[in-house]
C-alpha positions in Angstrom: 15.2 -28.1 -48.0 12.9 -30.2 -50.6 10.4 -27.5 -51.8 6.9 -29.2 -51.2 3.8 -29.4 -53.9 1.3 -27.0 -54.0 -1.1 -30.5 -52.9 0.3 -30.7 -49.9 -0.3 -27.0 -49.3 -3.6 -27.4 -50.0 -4.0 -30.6 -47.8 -2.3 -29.2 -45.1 -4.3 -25.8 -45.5 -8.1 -28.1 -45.8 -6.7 -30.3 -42.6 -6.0 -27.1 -40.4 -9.0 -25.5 -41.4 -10.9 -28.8 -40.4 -9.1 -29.0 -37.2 -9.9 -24.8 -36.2 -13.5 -25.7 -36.7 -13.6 -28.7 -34.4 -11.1 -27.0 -32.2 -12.5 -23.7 -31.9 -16.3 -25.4 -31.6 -14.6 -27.4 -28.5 -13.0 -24.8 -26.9 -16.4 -22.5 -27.4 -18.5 -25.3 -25.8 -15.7 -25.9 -23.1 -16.4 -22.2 -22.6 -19.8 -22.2 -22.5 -20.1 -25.4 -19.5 -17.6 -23.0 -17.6 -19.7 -20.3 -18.1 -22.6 -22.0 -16.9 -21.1 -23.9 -14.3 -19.8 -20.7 -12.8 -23.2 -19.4 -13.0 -24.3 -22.5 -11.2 -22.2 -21.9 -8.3 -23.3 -18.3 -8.2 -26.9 -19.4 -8.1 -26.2 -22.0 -5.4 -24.2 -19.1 -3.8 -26.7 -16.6 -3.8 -29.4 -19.2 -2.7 -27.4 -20.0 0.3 -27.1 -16.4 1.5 -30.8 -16.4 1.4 -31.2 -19.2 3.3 -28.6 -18.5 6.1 -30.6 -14.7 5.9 -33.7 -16.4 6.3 -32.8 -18.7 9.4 -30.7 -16.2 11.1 -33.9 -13.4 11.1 -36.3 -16.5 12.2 -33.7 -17.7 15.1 -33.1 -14.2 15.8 -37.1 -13.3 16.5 -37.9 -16.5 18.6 -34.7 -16.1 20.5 -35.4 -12.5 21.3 -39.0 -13.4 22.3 -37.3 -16.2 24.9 -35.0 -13.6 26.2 -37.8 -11.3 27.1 -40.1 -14.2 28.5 -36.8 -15.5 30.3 -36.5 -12.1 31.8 -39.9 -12.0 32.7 -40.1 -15.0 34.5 -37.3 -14.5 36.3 -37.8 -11.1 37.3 -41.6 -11.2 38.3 -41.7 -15.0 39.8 -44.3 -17.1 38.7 -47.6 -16.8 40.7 -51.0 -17.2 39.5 -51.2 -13.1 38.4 -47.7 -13.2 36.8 -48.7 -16.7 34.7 -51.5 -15.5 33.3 -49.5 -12.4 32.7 -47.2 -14.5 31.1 -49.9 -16.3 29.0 -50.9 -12.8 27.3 -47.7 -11.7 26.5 -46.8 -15.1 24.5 -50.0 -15.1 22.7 -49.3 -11.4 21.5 -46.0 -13.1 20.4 -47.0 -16.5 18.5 -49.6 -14.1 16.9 -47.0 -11.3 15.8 -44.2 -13.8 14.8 -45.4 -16.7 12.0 -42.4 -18.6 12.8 -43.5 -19.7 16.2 -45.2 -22.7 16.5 -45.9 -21.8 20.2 -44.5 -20.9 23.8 -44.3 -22.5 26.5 -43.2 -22.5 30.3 -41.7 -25.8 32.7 -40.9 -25.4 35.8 -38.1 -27.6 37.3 -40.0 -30.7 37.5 -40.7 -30.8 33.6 -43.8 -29.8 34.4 -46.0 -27.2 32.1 -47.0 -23.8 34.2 -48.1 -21.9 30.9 -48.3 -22.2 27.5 -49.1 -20.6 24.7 -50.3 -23.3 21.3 -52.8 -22.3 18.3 -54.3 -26.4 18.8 -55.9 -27.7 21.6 -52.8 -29.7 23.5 -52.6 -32.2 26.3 -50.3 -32.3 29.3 -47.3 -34.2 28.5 -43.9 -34.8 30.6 -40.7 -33.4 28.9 -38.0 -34.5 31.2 -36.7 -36.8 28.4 -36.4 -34.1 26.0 -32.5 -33.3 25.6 -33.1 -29.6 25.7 -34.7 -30.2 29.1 -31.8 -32.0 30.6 -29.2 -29.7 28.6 -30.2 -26.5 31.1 -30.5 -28.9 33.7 -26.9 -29.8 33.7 -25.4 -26.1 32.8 -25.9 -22.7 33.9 -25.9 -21.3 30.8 -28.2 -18.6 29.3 -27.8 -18.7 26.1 -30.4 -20.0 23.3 -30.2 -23.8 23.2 -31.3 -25.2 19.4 -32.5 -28.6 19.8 -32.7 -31.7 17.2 -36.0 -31.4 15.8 -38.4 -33.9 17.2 -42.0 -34.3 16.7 -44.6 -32.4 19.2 -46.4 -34.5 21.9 -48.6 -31.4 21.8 -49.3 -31.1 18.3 -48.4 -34.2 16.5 -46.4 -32.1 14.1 -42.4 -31.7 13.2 -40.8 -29.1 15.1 -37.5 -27.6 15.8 -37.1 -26.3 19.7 -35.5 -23.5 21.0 -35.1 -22.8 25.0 -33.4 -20.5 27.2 -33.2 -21.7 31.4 -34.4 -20.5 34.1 -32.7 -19.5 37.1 -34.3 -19.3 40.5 -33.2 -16.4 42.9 -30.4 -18.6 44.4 -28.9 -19.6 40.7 -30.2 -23.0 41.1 -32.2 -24.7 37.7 -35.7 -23.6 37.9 -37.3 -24.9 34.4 -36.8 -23.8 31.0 -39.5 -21.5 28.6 -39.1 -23.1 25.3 -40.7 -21.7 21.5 -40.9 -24.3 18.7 -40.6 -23.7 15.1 -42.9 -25.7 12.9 -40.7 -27.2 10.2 -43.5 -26.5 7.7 -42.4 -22.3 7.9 -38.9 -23.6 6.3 -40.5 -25.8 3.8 -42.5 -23.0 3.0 -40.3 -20.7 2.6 -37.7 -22.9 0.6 -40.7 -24.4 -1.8 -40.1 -20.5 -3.3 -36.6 -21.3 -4.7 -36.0 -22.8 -7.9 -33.8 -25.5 -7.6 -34.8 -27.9 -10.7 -36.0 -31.5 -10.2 -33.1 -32.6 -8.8 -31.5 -29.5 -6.1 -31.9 -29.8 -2.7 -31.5 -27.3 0.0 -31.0 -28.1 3.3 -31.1 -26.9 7.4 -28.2 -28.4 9.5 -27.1 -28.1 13.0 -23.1 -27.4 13.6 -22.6 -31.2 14.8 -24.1 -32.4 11.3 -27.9 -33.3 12.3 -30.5 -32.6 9.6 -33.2 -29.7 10.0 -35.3 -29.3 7.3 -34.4 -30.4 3.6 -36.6 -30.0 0.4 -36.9 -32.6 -0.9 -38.5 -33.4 2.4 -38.5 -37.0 3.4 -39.5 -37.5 7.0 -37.0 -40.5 7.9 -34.4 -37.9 6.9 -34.9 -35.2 9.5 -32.8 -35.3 12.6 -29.8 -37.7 10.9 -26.3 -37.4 10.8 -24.2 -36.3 7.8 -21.0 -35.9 10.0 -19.3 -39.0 8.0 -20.1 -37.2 4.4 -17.5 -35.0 2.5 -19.5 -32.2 2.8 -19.4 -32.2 6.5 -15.9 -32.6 6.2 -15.6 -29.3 3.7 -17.8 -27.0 5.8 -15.9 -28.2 9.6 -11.7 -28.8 8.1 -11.7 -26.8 5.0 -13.3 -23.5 5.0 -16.6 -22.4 6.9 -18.1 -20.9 3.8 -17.6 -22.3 0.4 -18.8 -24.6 -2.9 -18.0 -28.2 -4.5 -19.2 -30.4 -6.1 -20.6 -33.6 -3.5 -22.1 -37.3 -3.7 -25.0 -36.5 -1.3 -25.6 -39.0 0.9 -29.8 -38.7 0.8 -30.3 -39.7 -2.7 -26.7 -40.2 -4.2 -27.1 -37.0 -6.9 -23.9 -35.2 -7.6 -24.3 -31.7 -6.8 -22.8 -28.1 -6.9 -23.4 -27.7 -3.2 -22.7 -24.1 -1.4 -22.7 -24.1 2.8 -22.5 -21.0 4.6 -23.0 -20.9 8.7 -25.3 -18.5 10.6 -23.8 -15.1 11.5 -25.6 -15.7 15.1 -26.6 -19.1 15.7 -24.4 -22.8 15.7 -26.0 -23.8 12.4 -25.6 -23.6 8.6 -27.3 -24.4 5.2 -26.1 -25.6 2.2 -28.0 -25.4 -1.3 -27.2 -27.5 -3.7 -27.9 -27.5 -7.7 -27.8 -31.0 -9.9 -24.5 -31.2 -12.1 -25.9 -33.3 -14.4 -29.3 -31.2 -14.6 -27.7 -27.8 -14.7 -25.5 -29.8 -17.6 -28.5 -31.0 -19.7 -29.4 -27.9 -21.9 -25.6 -27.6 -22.7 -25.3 -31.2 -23.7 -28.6 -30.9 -26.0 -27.1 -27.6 -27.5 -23.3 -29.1 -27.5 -24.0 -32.3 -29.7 -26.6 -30.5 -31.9 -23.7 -28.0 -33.1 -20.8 -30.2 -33.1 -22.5 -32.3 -35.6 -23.1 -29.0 -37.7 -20.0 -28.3 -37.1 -18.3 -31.8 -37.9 -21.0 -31.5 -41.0 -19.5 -28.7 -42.2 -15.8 -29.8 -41.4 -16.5 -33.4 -43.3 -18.0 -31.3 -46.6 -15.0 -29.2 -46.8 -12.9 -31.9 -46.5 -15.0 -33.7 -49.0 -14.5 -30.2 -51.4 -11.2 -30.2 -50.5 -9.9 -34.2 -51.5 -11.6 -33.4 -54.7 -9.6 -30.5 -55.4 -6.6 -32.0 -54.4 -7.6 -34.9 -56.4 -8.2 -32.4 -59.4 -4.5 -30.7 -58.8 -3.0 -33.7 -58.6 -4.2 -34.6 -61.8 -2.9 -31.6 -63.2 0.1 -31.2 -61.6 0.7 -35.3 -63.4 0.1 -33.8 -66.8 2.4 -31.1 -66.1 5.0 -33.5 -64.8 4.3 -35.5 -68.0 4.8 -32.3 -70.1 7.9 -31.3 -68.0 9.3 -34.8 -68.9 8.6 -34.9 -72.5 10.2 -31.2 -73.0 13.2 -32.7 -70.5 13.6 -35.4 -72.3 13.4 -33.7 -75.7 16.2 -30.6 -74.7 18.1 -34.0 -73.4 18.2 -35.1 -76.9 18.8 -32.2 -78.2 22.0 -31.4 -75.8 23.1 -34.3 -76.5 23.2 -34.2 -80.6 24.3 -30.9 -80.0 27.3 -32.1 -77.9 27.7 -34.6 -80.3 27.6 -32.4 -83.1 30.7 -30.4 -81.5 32.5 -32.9 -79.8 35.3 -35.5 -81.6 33.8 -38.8 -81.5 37.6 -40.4 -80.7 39.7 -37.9 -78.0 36.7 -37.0 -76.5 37.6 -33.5 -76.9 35.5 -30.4 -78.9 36.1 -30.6 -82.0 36.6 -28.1 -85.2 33.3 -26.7 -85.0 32.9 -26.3 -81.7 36.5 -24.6 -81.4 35.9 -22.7 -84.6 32.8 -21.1 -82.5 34.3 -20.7 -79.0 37.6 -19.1 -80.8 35.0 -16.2 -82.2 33.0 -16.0 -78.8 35.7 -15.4 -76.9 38.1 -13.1 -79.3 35.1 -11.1 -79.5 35.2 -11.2 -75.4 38.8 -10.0 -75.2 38.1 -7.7 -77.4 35.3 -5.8 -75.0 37.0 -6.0 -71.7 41.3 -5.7 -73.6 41.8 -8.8 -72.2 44.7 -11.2 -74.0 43.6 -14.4 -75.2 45.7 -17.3 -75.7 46.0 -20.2 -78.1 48.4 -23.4 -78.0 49.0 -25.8 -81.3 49.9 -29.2 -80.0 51.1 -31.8 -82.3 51.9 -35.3 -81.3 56.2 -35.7 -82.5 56.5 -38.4 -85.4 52.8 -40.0 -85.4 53.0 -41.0 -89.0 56.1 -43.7 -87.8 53.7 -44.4 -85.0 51.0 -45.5 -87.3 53.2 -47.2 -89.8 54.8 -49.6 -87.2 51.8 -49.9 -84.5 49.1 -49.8 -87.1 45.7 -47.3 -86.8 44.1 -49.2 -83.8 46.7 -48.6 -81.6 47.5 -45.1 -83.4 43.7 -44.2 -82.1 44.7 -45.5 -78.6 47.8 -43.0 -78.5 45.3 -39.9 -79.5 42.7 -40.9 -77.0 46.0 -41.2 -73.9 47.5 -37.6 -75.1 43.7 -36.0 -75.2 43.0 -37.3 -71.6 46.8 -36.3 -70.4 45.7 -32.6 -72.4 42.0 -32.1 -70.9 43.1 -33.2 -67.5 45.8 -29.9 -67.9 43.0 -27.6 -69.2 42.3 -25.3 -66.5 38.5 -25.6 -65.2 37.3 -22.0 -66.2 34.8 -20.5 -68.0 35.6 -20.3 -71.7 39.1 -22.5 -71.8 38.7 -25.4 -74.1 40.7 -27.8 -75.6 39.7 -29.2 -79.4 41.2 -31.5 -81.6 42.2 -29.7 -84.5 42.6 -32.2 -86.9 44.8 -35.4 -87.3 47.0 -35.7 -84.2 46.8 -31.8 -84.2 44.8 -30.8 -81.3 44.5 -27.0 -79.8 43.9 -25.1 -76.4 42.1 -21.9 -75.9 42.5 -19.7 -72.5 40.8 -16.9 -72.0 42.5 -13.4 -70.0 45.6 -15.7 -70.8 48.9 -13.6 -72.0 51.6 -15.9 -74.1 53.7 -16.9 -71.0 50.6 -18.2 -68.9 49.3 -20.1 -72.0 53.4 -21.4 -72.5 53.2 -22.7 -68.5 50.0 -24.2 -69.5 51.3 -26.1 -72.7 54.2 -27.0 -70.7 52.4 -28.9 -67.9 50.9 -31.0 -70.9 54.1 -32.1 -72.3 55.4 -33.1 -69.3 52.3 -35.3 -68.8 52.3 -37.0 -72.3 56.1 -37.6 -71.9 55.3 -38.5 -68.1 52.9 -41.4 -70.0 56.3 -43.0 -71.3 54.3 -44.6 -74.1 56.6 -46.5 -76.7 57.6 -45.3 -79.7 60.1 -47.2 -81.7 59.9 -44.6 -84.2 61.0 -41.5 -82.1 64.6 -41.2 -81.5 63.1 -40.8 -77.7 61.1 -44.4 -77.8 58.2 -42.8 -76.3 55.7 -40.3 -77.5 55.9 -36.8 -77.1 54.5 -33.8 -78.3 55.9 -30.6 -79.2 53.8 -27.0 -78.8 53.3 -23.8 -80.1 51.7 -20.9 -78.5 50.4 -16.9 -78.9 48.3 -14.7 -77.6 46.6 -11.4 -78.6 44.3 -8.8 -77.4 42.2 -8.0 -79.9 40.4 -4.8 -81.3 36.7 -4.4 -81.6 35.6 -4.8 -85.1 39.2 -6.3 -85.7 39.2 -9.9 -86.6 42.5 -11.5 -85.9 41.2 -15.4 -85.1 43.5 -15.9 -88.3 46.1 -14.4 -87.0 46.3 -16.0 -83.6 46.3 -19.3 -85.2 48.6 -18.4 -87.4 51.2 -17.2 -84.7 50.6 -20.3 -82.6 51.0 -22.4 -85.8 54.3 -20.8 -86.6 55.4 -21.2 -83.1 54.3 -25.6 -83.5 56.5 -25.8 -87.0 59.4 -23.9 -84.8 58.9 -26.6 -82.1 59.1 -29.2 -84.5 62.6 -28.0 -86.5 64.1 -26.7 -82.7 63.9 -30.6 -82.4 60.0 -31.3 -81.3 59.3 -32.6 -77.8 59.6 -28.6 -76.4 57.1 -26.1 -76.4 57.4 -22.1 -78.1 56.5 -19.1 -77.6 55.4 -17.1 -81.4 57.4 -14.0 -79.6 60.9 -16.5 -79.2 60.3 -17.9 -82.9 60.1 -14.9 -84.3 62.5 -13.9 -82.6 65.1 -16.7 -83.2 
């Protein structure tokens, strides 16, 4: 794997460290919005419990107050004592509950018996009114919450609530009926902060609109069944939040509904997105351009320092180079120095040096080292009839046929010696390994078939000699191996030449 510079470390290190800033400022102000969005809904949450609190204990006070006067009326009949018994007891309860607009009684005609109002009033019909002709068509007793409609009494906004009356017989005898001015709502709701742009809101169960801050008269009493709201609080889930287009004013809202516990209607108050989303776009963009600030700097510090490394690291390469270059130069003299310009082989020196390295070597770990004296057979005649040009040729074929012999390891070498004399040094090599190797070479050279006219063969050959020692430390005996592997050569060459010997079977013979 290619080992990368220290500048793009340092790049790489600036880039990340530009990219955690950004990041982690993103992921802190991603945070943050949920944070305060969750809030939101909390708010919006708790304001709708309120609300739904607040309705449920107002419904609940005029309904029990209908009950009673339902009761009443039923149970007493309704003659001239028993009216104006009536008329007491709904003063005593307009005055005790602030919610209540005022009471009143109709008989089955529509027509008014008693009534209860804090204004002066004037007698007015309420056949037409659908809470009228609701009891009228169903014997039920329960409280009846009507769509709020404006008071032919009072002129003001109202929301009605009625209970029937039976006669004796079970037949429809009228209804008693207690309005709720819509003011006590708007009242109660112009407490709540809900920022320039909330909105809470009254509705019925079938989607009509009750009371809503902001208040906007042509509002009350519409439908809102075709919004997605309507469709959240009915299909979906009775309670809950989400976020809604409403269809007043078109803000996008955080909008939380809850029903009644007792009665068939439900509120819903609803916080601005974009308002609640203000502050932490303000504080947002004010510290991500600190941050990017501080991100573009470093980077800034950081391209200058990689600029500055890089600079360095260019005059370090230069350096590197020159000193490259320079122990090049040197190698190479040095390898010219010990290696024979023609056979391409070491030559004197070099072997001259190896030959004391590795005797010395041997002589630490008793190993035997081995020498061969190679000669090529009658090269004189082969320069007197093929002339030196060609006589160079013959050297250079015989050193590559030699070399290409040489085993690979550490320390063997072969050298040419002198003349056509050339020599090959093997290391932890007894005199029958370093014979096998000298042998292999002959049989290459002669393998060459190279003429020779003057060879009684016709081609070149060479013959061999070869010893080995192991040496003793502080013994030198580099004159003695060559001396044993040059007896052996001379042996080779009177035995014939084109053979190799071992110093043990000349000495011997």
């Amino acid at each position: 794997m290619k080992r990368q510079p220290i500048t793009f470390w340092t790049t790489l290190f600036v880039t990340l460290v530009c990219v955690a800033l950004v990041a982690l400022d993103i992921e802190r102000s991603w945070a943050a919005r949920k944070v305060l969005l969750e809030q939101t809904e909390r708010n919006a949450t708790n304001l709708a419990r309120a609300m739904s609190g607040q309705a449920d204990d107002t419904l609940r006070g005029a309904d029990t107050t209908l009950a009673d006067l339902e009761e009443r009326i039923e149970t007493d009949g309704t003659g001239p004592r028993e009216l104006r018994r009536l008329n007491g007891l709904m003063a005593s309860h307009v005055r005790a509950l602030r919610q209540l607009n005022g009471l009143s009684f109709y008989d089955e005609t529509g027509r008014r018996l008693v009534s209860f109002l804090p204004q002066p009033h004037r007698e007015a019909s309420i056949t037409d009114r659908d809470y009228f002709t609701y009891h009228q068509r169903r014997a039920d007793d329960g409280l009846h919450i009507g769509k709020p409609v404006a008071s032919r009494l009072t002129g003001a906004w109202v929301i009605p609530l009625s209970r029937r009356i039976d006669k004796p017989d079970g037949s429809f005898g009228g209804v008693v009926v207690a309005t709720i001015d819509m003011r006590y709502f708007r009242d109660f709701y112009a407490g709540f902060d809900i920022g320039r742009h909330g909105a809470v809101a009254l509705l019925s169960n079938d989607g009509t609109l009750l009371v809503r801050r902001p208040y906007r008269q042509e509002a009350i009493g519409t439908s809102i069944v075709r919004t997605p709201l309507y469709a959240a609080y009915t299909r979906v889930a009775r309670t809950g939040i989400g976020e809604f287009r409403s269809s007043q004013d078109g803000q996008v809202r955080l909008n939380s509904y809850r029903p009644l516990q007792h009665y068939p209607l439900f509120v819903t108050a609803a916080l601005s997105k974009e308002e609640v989303l203000a502050y932490w776009w303000r504080d947002t963009l004010i510290r991500t351009a600190g941050v990017l600030s501080l991100a573009a700097l470093l980077a800034l510090f950081g391209q200058r320092l990689v600029r500055q490394m890089r600079r360095r690291l260019q005059a370090e390469q230069e350096l590197r180079e020159a000193r490259d270059a320079l122990a090049d130069l040197n190698a190479t003299l040095e390898k010219l120095a010990l290696q024979d310009g023609l056979t391409g082989l070491a030559n004197r020196r070099q072997f001259d040096l190896s030959l004391g390295t590795e005797l010395s070597r041997a002589a630490r770990q008793a190993t035997p080292l081995g020498l061969a004296m190679i000669d090529v057979d009658h090269f004189k005649a082969y320069n007197d009839h093929y002339g030196h040009s060609a006589g160079d040729d013959c050297l250079r074929a015989v050193a590559r046929a030699i070399r290409q012999h040489t085993p690979k390891r550490a320390g063997d070498l072969a050298a040419r010696y002198g003349g056509e004399e050339m020599t090959v040094l093997l290391p932890n090599t007894d005199e029958a390994g370093t014979g096998a190797v000298a042998e292999k070479m002959r049989e290459a050279v002669e393998a060459l078939r190279l003429p020779h006219a003057g060879s009684p063969l016709g081609i070149v050959t060479i013959s061999g000699g070869v010893a080995a020692i192991v040496p003793r430390r502080g013994d030198d005996r580099a004159g003695v191996l060559v001396e044993h592997a040059d007896r052996a050569l001379y042996a080779a060459k009177d035995a014939g030449r084109n053979r190799v010997l071992r110093h043990e079977d000349a000495a011997a013979g």
